[in-house]
Every structure is written in C-alpha cells, then in structure tokens.
C-alpha positions as CSV (number, residue, x, y, z in Angstrom):
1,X,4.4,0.4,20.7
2,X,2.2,-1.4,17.9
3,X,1.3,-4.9,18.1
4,X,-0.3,-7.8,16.8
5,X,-1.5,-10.9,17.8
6,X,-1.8,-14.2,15.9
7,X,-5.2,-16.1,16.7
8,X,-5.5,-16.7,12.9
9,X,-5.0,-20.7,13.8
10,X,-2.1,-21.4,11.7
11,X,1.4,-19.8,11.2
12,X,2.1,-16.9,9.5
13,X,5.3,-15.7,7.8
14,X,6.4,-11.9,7.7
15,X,7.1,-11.2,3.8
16,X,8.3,-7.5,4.6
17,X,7.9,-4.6,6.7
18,X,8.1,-1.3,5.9
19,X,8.0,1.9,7.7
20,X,7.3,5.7,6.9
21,X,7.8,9.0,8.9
22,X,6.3,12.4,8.5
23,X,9.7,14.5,8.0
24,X,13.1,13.1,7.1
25,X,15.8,11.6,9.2
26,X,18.7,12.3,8.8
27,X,21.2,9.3,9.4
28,X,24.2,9.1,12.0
29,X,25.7,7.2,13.9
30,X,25.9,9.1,17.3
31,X,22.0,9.9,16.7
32,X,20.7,6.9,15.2
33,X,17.0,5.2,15.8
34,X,16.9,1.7,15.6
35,X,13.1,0.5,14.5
36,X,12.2,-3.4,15.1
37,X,9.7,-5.8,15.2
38,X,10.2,-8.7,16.9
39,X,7.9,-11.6,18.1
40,X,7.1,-13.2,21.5
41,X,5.8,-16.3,22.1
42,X,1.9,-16.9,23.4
43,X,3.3,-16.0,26.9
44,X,4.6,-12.6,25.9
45,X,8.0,-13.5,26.3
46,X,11.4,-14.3,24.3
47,X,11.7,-12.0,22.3
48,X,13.2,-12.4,18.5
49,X,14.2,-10.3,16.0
50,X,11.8,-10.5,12.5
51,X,13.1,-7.2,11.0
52,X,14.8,-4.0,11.6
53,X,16.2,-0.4,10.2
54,X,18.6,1.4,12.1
55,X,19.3,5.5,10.9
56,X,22.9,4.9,11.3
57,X,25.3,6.0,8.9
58,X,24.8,2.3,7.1
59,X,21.2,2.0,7.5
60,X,20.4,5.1,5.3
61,X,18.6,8.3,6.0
62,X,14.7,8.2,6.1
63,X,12.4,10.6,3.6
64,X,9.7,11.3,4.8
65,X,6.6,9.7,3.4
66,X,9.1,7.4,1.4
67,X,8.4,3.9,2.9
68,X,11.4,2.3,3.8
69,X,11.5,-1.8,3.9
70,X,13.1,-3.2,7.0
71,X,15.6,-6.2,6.9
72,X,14.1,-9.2,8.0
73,X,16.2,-11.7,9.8
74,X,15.0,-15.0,7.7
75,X,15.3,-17.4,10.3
76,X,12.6,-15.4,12.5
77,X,9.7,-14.5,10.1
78,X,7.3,-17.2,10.7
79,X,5.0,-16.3,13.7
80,X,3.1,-19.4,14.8
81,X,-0.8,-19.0,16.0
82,X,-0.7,-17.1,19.5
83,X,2.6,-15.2,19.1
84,X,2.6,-11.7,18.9
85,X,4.5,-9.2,16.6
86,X,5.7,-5.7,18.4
87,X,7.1,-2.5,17.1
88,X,9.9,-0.7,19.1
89,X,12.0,2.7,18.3
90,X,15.1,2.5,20.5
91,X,17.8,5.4,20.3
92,X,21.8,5.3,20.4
93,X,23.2,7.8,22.5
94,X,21.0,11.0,23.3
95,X,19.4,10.1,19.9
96,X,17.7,11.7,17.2
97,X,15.1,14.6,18.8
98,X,11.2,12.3,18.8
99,X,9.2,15.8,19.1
100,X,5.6,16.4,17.7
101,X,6.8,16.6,14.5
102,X,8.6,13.2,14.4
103,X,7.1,11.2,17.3
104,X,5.2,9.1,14.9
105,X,6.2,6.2,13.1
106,X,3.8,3.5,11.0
107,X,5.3,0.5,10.5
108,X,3.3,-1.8,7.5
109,X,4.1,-6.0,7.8
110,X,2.6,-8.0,5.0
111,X,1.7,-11.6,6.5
112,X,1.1,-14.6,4.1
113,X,-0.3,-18.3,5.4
114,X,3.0,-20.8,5.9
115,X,2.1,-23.7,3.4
C-alpha cells in the first residue's frame, strides 16, 4: 500500500489520480479490482473515499502502460495538513490473478494548494 502524508502546513486538494499497470486487464464483473485512495485523518483513522477505478464491466478494461484517471468523489479531495492519502487494490470474488506479472500498480495524484 502507497501512502502519503500531508505535513505541507496547509490543505491540499487531489486534482486527479491516475493509475497504470504493466499488462492489460481485462474487465469483469465476477473478477474485478477495485483501486482507491482514500484519506485518514492525522490519527490514521476514518477513512474516505478521494478516488477510485474498479475493472468491472462499467469501469473499463486497463491497457497496460495506458494511464487510467480514477474518479474522484468531489466532496473528499481536499486533504488538510496531517492527513494521509493511501492506495488500496481490493478484489470481488476470487478476483483477477495479482501474479509477478501484474502485482504492480503505480498510482500518480496531482496535489494543488487550496486557496
């Protein structure tokens, strides 16, 4: 799980996330992968939704090396000072197969100061 932490001093708001995997994946709904990051506040807890992808059958199919942008949930983009962001891959039923080929996923997030 990536993270980061927010001892900038000031609030930042998530503009987008995107993420990219080394070989395509191919979307369904019995499979799927959900990826989100979410923020907790300065004591690592409450966790909120600031953007997600999920390789269901709506979400789309990934390519790989093709970033894909994640949809943010508006009302949880802006990370005050000590909060932290995470990554998380979560899978639906027996989900799609994370072997050395696929176990990695970069997730990007662009921050901007809140004026």
């Amino acid at each position: 799980t990536g993270f980061f932490v927010n001892d900038t001093g000031a609030s930042l708001r998530l503009v987008s996330a995107k993420l990219i995997v080394p070989i395509a994946v191919t979307a369904a709904d019995a499979t799927a992968v959900t990826f989100t990051v979410s923020k907790r506040d300065a004591a690592g807890a409450n966790a909120a939704v600031v953007s997600t992808c999920t390789t269901n059958l709506a979400g789309g199919s990934l390519t790989a090396f093709l970033p894909k942008v994640l949809t943010n949930t508006v009302a949880n983009v802006v990370i005050a000072n000590g909060f932290t962001l995470t990554a998380l891959a979560s899978k639906a039923g027996a989900g799609t197969a994370f072997t050395a080929a696929t176990s990695q996923a970069y997730i990007e997030v662009l921050l901007e100061p809140v004026t």
